[in-house]
C-alpha positions in Angstrom: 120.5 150.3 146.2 123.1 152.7 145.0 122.5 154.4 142.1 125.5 156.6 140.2 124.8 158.7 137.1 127.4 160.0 135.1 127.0 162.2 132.3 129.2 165.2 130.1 130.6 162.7 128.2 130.9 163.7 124.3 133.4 164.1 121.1 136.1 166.5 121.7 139.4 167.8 119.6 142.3 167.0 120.8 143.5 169.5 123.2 139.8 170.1 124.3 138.4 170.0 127.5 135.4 168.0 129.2 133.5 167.9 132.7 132.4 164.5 133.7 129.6 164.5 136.3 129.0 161.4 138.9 125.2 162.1 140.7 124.1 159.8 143.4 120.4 160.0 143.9 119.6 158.7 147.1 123.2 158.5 149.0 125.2 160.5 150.5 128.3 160.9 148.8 130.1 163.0 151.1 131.7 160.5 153.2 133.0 158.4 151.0 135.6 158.2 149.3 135.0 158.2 145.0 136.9 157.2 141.8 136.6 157.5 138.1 137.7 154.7 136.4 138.1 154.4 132.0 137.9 151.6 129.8 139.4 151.9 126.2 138.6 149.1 123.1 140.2 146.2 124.4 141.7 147.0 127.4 141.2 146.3 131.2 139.6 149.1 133.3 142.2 151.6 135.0 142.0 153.9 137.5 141.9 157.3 136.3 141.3 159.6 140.0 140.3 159.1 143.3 139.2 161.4 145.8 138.7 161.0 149.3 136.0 162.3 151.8 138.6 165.1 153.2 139.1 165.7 149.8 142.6 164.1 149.0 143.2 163.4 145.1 145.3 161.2 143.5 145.7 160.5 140.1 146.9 157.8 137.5 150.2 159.2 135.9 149.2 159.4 132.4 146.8 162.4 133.6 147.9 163.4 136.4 148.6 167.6 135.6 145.6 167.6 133.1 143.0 166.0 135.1 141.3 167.1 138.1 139.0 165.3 140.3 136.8 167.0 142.9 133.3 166.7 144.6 130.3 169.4 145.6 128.4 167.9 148.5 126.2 170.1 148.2 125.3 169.0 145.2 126.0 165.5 145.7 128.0 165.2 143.1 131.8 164.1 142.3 133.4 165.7 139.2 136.5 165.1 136.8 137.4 168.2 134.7 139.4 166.7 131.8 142.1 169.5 130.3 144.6 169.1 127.0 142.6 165.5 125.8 144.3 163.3 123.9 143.5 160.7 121.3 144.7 157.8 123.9 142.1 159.2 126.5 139.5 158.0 124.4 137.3 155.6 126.9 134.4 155.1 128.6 134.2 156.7 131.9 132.6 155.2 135.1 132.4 156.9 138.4 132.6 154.6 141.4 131.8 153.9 145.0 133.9 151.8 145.9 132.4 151.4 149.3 129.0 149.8 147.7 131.6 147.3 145.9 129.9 145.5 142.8 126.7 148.1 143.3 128.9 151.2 143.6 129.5 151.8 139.7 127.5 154.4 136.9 127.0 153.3 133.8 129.6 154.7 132.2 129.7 157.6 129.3 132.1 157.8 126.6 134.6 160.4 125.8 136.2 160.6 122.3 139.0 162.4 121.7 140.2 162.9 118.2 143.3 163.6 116.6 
């Protein structure tokens, strides 16, 4: 069973900075393909990056130019550096493999911007 732990979640300023890690124990995360997801109070999750296994990004507009998603397979690890916060990226953060479907998700860590 896959098993995704993210952590540097924490209370920033706005206009701070954060590094969210996504560790896999036990998998391989170099072939597949990743995402970081975010769910804020009351609202659906969204789909913050995505990274495939070659290494192409893409990114959800509202952060696209202040977020960057990439992965160390040597490390085993997938990464989203978080630049220029803002109050409305307030969420909690959950990395995902989407090729393990209901199994491929971390447990989530919050990030709190404020203003």
């Amino acid at each position: 069973q896959v098993q995704l732990v993210e952590s540097g979640g924490g209370l920033v300023q706005a206009g701070g900075s954060l590094r969210l890690s996504c560790a896999a124990p036990g998998i391989s995360l170099s072939i597949h393909s990743m995402n970081w997801y975010r769910q804020a109070p009351g609202k659906q999750r969204e789909l913050v990056a995505a990274i495939t296994s070659s290494r192409i990004a893409n990114y959800a507009n509202s952060v696209k130019g202040r977020f960057t998603i990439s992965r160390d397979n040597a490390k085993n690890t997938v990464y989203l550096q978080m630049n220029s916060l803002k109050p409305e990226d307030t969420a909690v953060y959950y990395c995902n493999a989407p090729a393990y479907g209901n199994n491929g998700w971390g447990q989530g860590t919050q990030v709190t911007v404020s203003s």
